[in-house]
C-alpha positions as CSV (number, residue, x, y, z in Angstrom):
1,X,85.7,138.8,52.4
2,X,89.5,138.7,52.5
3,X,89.5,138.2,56.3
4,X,87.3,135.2,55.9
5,X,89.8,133.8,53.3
6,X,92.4,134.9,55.5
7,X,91.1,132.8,57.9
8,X,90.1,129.8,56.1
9,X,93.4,129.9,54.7
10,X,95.3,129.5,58.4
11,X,92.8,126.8,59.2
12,X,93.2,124.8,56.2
13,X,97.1,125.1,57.1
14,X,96.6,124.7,60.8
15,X,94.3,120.8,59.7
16,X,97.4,120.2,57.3
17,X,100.0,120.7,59.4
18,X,99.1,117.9,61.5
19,X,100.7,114.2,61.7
20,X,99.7,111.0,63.2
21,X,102.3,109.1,65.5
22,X,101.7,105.3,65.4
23,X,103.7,102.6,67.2
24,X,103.5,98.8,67.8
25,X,104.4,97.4,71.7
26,X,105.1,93.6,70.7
27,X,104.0,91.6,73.8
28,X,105.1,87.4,74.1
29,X,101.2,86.8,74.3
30,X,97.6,88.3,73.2
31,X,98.0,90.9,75.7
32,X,94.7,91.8,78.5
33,X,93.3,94.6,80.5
34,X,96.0,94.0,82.9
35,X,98.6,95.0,79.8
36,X,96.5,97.7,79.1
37,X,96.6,99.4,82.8
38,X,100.1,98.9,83.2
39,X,101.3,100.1,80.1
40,X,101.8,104.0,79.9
41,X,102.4,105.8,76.4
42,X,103.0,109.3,77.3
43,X,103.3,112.1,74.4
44,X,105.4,115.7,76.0
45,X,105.9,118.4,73.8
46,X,109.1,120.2,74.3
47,X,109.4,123.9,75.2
48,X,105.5,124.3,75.1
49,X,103.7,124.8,78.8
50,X,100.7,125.5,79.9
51,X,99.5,128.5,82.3
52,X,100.5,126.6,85.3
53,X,104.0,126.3,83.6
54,X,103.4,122.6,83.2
55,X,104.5,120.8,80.0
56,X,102.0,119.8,77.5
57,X,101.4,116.3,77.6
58,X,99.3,113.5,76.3
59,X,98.4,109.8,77.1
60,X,97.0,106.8,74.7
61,X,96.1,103.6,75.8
62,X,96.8,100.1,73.8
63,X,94.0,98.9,71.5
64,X,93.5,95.1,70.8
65,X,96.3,94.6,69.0
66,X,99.0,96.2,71.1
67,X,99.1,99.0,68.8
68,X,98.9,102.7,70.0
69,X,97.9,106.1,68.0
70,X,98.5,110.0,68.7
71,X,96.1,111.8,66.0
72,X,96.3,115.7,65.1
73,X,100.1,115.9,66.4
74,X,100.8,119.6,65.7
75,X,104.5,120.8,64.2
76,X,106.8,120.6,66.8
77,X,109.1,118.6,68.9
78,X,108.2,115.7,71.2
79,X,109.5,112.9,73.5
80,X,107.2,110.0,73.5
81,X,107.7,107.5,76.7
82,X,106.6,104.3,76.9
83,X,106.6,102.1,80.9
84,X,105.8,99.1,81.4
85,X,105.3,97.6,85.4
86,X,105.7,94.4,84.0
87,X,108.3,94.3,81.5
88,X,111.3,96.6,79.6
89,X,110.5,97.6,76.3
90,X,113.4,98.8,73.6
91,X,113.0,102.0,73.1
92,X,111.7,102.8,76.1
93,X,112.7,106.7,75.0
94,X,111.8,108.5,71.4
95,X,112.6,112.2,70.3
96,X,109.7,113.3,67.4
97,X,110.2,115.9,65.4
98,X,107.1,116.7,63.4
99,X,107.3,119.4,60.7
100,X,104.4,119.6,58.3
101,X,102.7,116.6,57.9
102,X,106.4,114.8,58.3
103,X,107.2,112.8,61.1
104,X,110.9,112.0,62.3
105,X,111.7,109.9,65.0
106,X,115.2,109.1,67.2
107,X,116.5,107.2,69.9
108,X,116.5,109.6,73.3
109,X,119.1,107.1,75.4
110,X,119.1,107.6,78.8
111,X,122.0,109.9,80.0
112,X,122.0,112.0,76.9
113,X,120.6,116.0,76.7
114,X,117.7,116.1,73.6
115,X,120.1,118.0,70.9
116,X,122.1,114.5,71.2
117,X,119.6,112.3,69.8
118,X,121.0,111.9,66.4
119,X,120.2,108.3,66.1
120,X,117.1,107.4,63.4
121,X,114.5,105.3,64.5
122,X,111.9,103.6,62.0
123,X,108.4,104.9,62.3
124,X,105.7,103.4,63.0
125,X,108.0,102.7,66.4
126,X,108.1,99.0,66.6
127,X,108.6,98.3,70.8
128,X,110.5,94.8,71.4
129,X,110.9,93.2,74.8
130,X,113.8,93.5,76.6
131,X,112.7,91.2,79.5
132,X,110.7,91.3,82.3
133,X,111.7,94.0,85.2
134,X,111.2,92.8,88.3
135,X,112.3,96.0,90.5
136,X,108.7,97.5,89.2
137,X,107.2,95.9,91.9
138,X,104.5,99.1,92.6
139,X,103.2,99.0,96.0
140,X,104.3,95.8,96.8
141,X,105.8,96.0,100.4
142,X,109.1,93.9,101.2
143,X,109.3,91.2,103.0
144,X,111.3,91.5,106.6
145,X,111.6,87.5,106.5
146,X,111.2,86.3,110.1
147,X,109.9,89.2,111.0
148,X,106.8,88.5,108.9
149,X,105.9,85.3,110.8
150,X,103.8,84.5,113.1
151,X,103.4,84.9,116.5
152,X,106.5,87.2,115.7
153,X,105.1,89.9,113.6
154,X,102.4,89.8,116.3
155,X,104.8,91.0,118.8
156,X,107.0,92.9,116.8
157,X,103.9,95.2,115.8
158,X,102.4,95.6,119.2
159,X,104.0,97.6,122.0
160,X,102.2,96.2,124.6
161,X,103.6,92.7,123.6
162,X,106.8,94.4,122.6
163,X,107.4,95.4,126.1
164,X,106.3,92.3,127.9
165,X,108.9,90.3,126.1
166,X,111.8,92.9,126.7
167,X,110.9,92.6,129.9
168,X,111.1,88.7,130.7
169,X,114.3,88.6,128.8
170,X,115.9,91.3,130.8
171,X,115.0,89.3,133.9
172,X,116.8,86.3,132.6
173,X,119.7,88.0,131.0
174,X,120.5,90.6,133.9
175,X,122.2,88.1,136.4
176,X,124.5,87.1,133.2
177,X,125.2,90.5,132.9
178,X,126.1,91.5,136.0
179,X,128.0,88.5,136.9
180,X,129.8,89.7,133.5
181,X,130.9,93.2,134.6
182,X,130.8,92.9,138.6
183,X,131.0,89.0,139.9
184,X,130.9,90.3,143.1
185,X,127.4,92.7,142.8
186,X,126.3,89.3,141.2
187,X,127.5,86.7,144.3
188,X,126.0,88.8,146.3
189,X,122.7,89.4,145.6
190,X,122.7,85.6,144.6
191,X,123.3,84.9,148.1
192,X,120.3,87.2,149.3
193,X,118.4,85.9,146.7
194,X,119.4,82.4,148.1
195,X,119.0,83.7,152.0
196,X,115.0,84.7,151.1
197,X,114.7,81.3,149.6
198,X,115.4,80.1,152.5
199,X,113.3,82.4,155.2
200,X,110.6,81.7,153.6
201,X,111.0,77.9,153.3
202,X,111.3,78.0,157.1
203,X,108.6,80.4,157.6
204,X,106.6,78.3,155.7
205,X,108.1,75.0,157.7
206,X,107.2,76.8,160.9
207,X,103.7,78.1,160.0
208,X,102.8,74.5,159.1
209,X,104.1,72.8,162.2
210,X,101.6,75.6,163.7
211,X,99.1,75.0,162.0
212,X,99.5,71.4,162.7
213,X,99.9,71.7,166.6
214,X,96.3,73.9,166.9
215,X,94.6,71.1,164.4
216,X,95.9,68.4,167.0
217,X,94.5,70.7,169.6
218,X,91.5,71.4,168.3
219,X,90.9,67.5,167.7
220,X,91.8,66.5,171.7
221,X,89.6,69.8,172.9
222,X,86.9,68.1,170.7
223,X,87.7,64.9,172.4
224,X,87.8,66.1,176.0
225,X,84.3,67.5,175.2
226,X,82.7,64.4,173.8
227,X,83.9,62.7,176.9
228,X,82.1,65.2,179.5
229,X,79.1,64.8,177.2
230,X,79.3,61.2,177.7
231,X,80.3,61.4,181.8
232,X,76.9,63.6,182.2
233,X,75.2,61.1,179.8
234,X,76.0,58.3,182.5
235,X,75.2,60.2,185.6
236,X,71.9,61.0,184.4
237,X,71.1,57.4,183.7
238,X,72.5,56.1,187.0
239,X,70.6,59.0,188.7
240,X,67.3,57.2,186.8
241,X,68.2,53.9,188.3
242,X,68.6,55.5,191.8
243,X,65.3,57.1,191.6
244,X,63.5,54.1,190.4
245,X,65.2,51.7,193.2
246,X,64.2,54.5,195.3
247,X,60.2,54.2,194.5
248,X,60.1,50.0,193.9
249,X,61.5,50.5,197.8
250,X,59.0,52.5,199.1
251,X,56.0,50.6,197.2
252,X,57.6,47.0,198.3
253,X,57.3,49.0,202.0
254,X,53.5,50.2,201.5
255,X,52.7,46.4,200.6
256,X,54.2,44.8,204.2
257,X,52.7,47.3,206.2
């Protein structure tokens, strides 16, 4: 009987020993499930860890009204957080100190250890913008300007493009180069460059001409041919002629005799 009022006892102290942190994030506009997912309200308890050494912690989200709520916050001390991806929040920071059933809040700046935080802040915290923060920008990769456009990205992204384009510009800017740091290398193999130029123009010159010369050949063999054709063509017919004179002859002959 007294270790069931013992324990009754301890419970009823452990329920009463219990506070409720409340706080108000005032947004410029009725905020949306956007607000909600950005916003993080984060509740650590200081000195206290878990088995994996990791510090107790907490999370709320907004309700409808931008408000938040931490229920059954045991004695102890706290550091309540508040980020925002889309905007800065005054206090963004706030050391608790909850001892039995009474809450105390102050200002945790930035910079400062926890036993500095002397500075009283009203409770229920009342959150006012600050502005908007642009450099939360989650996720969001930067832009590399021309390097974003196309077809230069394209290139910029593919070796095999990559390479190709090193390439032709290395073929245009080497003769600067050279003729840069050794005018001579560079008139020289100019002039070679020049002297195959001009092999092959006359190569080619000459190989034409050649080609030229066997068509004309070709065309008077043809011709040389058609004319025999036509020679044997006549020899034939005057043979006929011949042959026929030949046999009127020798019938005119049969008829006298």
């Amino acid at each position: 009987m007294q270790f069931s009022s013992i324990l009754l006892s301890s419970l009823l102290a452990t329920v009463a020993h219990s506070a409720t942190i409340q706080g108000q994030v005032n947004f410029p506009y009725n905020i949306t499930s956007k607000d909600v997912e950005n916003t993080n309200i984060e509740i650590q308890q200081v000195g206290a860890k878990t088995s994996s050494n990791s510090l107790i912690s907490s999370r709320v989200f907004l309700q409808s009204n931008s408000a938040f709520m931490f229920k059954d916050v045991k004695d102890g001390e706290y550091i309540l957080s508040l980020d925002s991806i889309d905007f800065k929040f005054t206090p963004s920071k706030v050391k608790i100190s909850v001892q039995q059933d009474q809450v105390k809040t102050y200002l945790y700046e930035v910079g400062s250890s926890y036993q500095q935080s002397k500075i009283a802040v009203h409770h229920p915290l009342q959150y006012r913008l600050s502005g908007k923060d642009p450099q939360r920008i989650y996720g969001a990769k930067p832009s590399n300007g021309l390097l974003d456009v196309e077809p230069i990205k394209t290139i910029v992204n593919s070796p095999l493009y990559l390479t190709m384009v090193v390439g032709l510009i290395s073929l245009f800017l080497l003769p600067m180069i050279w003729e840069m740091i050794d005018p001579e290398v560079a008139a020289a193999a100019k002039k070679y460059r020049e002297g195959n130029e001009s092999n092959s123009t006359s190569t080619s010159t000459a190989t034409a001409a050649d080609d030229k010369e066997i068509e004309e050949d070709n065309a008077a063999t043809e011709g040389n041919e058609k004319e025999n054709v036509a020679d044997e063509k006549r020899e034939l017919i005057e043979e006929k002629k011949e042959q026929a004179s030949k046999k009127s002859t020798l019938k005119n002959k049969k008829r006298k005799s």
